[in-house]
C-alpha positions in Angstrom: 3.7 -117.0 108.5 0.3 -115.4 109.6 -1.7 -113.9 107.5 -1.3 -110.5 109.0 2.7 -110.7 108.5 2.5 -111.7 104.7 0.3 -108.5 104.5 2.5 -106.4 105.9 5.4 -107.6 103.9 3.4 -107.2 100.8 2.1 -103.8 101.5 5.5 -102.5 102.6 7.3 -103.4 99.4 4.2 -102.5 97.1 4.8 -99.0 98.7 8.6 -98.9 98.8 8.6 -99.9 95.3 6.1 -96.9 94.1 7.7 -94.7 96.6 11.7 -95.9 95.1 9.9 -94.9 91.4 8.8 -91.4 92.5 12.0 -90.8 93.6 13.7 -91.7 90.9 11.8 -89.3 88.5 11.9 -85.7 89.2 8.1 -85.0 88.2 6.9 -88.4 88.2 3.8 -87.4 85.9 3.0 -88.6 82.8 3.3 -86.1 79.9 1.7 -84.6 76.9 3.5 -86.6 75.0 3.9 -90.6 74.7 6.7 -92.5 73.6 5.1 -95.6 71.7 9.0 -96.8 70.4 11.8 -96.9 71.5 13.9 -95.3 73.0 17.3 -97.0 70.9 20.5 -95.9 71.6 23.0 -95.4 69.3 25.9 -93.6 67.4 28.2 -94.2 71.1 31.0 -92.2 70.6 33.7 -91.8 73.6 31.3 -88.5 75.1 28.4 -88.8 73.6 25.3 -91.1 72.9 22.2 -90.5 70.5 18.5 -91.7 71.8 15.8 -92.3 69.3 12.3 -92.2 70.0 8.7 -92.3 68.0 6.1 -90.5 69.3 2.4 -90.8 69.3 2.0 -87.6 67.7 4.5 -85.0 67.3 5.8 -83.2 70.3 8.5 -82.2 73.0 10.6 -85.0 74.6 12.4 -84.8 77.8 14.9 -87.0 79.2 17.1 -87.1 82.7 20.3 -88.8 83.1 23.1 -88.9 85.2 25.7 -91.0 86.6 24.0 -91.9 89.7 20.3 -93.8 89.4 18.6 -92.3 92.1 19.9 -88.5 91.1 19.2 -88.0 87.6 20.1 -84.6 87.3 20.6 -83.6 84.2 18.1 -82.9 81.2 18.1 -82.7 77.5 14.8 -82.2 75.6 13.9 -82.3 71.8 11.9 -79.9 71.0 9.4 -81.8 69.5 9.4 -85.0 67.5 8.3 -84.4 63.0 5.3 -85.4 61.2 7.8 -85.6 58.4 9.8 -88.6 59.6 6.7 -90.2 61.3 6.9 -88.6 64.3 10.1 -89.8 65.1 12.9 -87.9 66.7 16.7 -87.7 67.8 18.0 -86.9 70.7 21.8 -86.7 71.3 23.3 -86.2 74.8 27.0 -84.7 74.7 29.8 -83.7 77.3 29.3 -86.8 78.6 32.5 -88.7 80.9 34.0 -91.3 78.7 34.4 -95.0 80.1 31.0 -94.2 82.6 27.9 -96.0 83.0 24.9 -93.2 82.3 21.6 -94.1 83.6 18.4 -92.5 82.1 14.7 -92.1 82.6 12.2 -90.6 79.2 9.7 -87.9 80.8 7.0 -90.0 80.1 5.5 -93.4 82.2 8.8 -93.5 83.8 10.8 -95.5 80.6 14.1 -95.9 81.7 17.6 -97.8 81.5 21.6 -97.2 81.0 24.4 -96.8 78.6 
């Protein structure tokens, strides 16, 4: 391969791959407030799921999800995270479809996966 070619490889998937990430965030901009753990799921139930998060300091977390990766439509926020339990927070997402794959992305660094 010539040097130019491997270039040109290299600098069309560097920009596919930030492009592909844009795309799959709706604001793509880091936020106020950051996520330092988590997030875990837990407490599945047949439509719902729960998403805990601790925060750097307290404050509002948003979250997009949908069935589809690359439209993640849908939001659910907590209104902010509490001192009290170490700036630590729940967030549970309801009406969901039973027996579907959900895929999710945290308003914050682009922190993302599926249930």
């Amino acid at each position: 391969m010539t040097r130019l070619f491997r270039t040109s490889i290299t600098l069309f998937f560097g920009l596919h791959s930030a492009f592909s990430t844009l795309a799959l965030g709706q604001d793509g901009e880091p936020t106020d407030t950051r996520v330092t753990h988590g997030p875990i799921l837990g407490r599945p139930a047949f439509d719902s799921m729960s998403l805990w998060m601790r925060t750097a300091r307290p404050g509002k977390v948003v979250i997009f999800y949908g069935t589809d990766k690359n439209d993640l439509s849908k939001t659910a926020s907590l209104k902010s995270t509490s001192l009290k339990r170490d700036s630590t927070g729940i967030l549970t997402l309801r009406d969901l479809k039973p027996n579907t794959r959900y895929h999710y992305r945290i308003a914050d660094h682009q922190l993302s996966g599926s249930f």
